[in-house]
C-alpha positions as CSV (number, residue, x, y, z in Angstrom):
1,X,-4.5,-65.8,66.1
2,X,-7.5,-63.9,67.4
3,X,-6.8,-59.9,68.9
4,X,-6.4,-59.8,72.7
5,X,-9.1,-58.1,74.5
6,X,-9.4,-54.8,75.4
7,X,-7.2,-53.6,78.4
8,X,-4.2,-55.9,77.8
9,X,-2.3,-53.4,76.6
10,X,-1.1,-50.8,73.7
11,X,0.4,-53.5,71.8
12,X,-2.6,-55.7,70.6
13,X,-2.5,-58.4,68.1
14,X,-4.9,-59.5,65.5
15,X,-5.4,-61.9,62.5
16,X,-5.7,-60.2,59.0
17,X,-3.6,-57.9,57.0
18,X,-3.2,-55.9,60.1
19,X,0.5,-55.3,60.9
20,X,2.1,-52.9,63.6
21,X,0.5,-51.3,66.4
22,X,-3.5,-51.5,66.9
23,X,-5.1,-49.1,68.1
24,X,-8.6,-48.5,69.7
25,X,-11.5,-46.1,68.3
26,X,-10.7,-43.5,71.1
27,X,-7.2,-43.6,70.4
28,X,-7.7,-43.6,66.6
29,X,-9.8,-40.4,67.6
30,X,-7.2,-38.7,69.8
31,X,-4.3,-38.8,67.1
32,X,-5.9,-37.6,64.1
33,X,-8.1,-34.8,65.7
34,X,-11.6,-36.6,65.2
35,X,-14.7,-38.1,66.7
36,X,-15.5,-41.0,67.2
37,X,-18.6,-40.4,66.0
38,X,-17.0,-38.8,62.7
39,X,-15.1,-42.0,62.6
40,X,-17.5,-44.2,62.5
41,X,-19.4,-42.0,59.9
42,X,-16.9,-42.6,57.7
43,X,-16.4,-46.3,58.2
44,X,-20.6,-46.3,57.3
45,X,-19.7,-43.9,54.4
46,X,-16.8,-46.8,53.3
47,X,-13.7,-43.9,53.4
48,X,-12.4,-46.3,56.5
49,X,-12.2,-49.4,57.4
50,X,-10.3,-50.6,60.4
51,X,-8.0,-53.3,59.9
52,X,-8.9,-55.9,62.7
53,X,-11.3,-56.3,65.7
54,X,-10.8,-57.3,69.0
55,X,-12.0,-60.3,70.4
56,X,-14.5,-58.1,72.0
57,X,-15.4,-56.9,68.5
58,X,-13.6,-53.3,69.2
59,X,-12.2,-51.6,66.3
60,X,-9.2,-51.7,65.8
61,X,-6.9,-49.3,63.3
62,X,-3.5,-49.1,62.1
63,X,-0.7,-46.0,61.7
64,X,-1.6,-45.9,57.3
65,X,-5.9,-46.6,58.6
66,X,-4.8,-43.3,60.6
67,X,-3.2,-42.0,57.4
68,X,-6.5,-42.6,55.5
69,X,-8.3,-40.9,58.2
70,X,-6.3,-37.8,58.2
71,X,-6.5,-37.5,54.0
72,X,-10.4,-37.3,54.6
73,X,-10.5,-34.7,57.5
74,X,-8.2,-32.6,55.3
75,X,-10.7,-33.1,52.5
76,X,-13.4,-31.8,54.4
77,X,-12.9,-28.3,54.9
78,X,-12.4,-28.0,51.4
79,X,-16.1,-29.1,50.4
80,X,-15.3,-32.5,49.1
81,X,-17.9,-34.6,49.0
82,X,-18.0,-38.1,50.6
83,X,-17.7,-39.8,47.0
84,X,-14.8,-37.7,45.9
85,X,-12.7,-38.1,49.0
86,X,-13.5,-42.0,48.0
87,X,-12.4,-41.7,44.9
88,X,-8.9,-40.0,46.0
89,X,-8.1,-42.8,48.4
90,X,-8.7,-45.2,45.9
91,X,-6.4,-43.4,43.4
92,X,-3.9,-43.1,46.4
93,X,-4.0,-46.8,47.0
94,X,-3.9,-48.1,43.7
95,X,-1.2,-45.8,42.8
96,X,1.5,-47.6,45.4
97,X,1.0,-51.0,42.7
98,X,-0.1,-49.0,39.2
99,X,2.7,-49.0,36.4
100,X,2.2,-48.2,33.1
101,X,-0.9,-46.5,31.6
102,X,-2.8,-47.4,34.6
103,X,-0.1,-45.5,36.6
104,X,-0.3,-42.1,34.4
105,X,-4.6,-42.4,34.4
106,X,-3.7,-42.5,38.2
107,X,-1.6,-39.5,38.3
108,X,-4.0,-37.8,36.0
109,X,-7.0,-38.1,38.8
110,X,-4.4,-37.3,41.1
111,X,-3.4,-33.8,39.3
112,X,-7.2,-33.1,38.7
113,X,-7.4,-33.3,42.7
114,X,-4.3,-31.3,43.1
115,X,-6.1,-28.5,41.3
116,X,-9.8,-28.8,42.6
117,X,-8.1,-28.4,46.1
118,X,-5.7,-25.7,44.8
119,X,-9.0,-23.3,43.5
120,X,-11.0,-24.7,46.7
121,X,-7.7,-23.1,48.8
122,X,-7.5,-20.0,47.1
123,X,-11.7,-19.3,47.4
124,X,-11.3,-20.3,51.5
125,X,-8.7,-17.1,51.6
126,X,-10.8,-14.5,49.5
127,X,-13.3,-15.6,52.6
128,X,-10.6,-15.2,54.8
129,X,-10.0,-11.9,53.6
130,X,-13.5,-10.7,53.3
131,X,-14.3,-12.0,57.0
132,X,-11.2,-10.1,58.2
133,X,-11.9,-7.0,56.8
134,X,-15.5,-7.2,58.5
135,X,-13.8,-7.7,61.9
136,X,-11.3,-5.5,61.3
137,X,-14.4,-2.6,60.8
138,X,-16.3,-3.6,63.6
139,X,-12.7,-2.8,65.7
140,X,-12.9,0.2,63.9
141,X,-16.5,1.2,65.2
142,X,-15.4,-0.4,68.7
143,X,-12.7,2.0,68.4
144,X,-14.6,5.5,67.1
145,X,-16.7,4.4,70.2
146,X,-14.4,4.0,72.3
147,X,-15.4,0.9,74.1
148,X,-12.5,-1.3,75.4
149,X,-10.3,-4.2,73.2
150,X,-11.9,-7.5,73.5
């Protein structure tokens, strides 16, 4: 059965693997916090694909392509690059069928993530801490001056 067009409606059907609610781009966009353009970025970049397409050729995503999406934009502020934050969601995905030795090399990658993002976190607050400590001197010299509180 082919997906309804756009306009008919939240609940939109469409033939594939696709199961549960489809949602549009813009929509897709609105729930996880980012662009469409950063969305479609990252389909290019092969981190997301959507599930189905409209009969009009819209995109159309799912709750877990939503899921996907929301792993990558909280890779990002971390520095990982597009081929790592690959990489995880592949790890992520196999590891819902893996058993075995193919399930522990899984958890392996997974634990090597864990700690790259772990040391990434802890850099991001000595940052945090040094950019603080500049504003917090420049409210110092706002003070001394006495010019108002901004």
């Amino acid at each position: 059965m082919a997906a309804t067009s756009r306009g008919t409606g939240p609940e939109q059907q469409a033939s594939g693997p696709a199961t549960g609610r489809l949602m549009q781009i813009g929509e897709a966009a609105d729930r996880v916090g980012l662009s469409i353009r950063t969305i479609r970025h990252y389909e290019e970049a092969g981190l997301i694909v959507p599930s189905a397409r409209s009969e009009g050729g819209f995109r159309l995503y799912t709750e877990p392509d939503l899921d996907r999406l929301a792993v990558v934009k909280r890779m990002k502020p971390l520095g990982f690059t597009l081929d790592e934050m690959r990489d995880l969601l592949t790890v992520l995905d196999a590891l819902d069928t893996a058993t075995g030795a193919d399930r522990a090399a899984l958890l392996d990658r997974l634990g090597m993530f864990h700690a790259a993002a772990t040391t990434r976190v802890t850099a991001l607050r000595d940052e945090l801490a040094t950019a603080e400590g500049f504003a917090g001197t420049l409210r110092a010299k706002l003070d001394h001056h006495g010019a108002r509180p901004a």
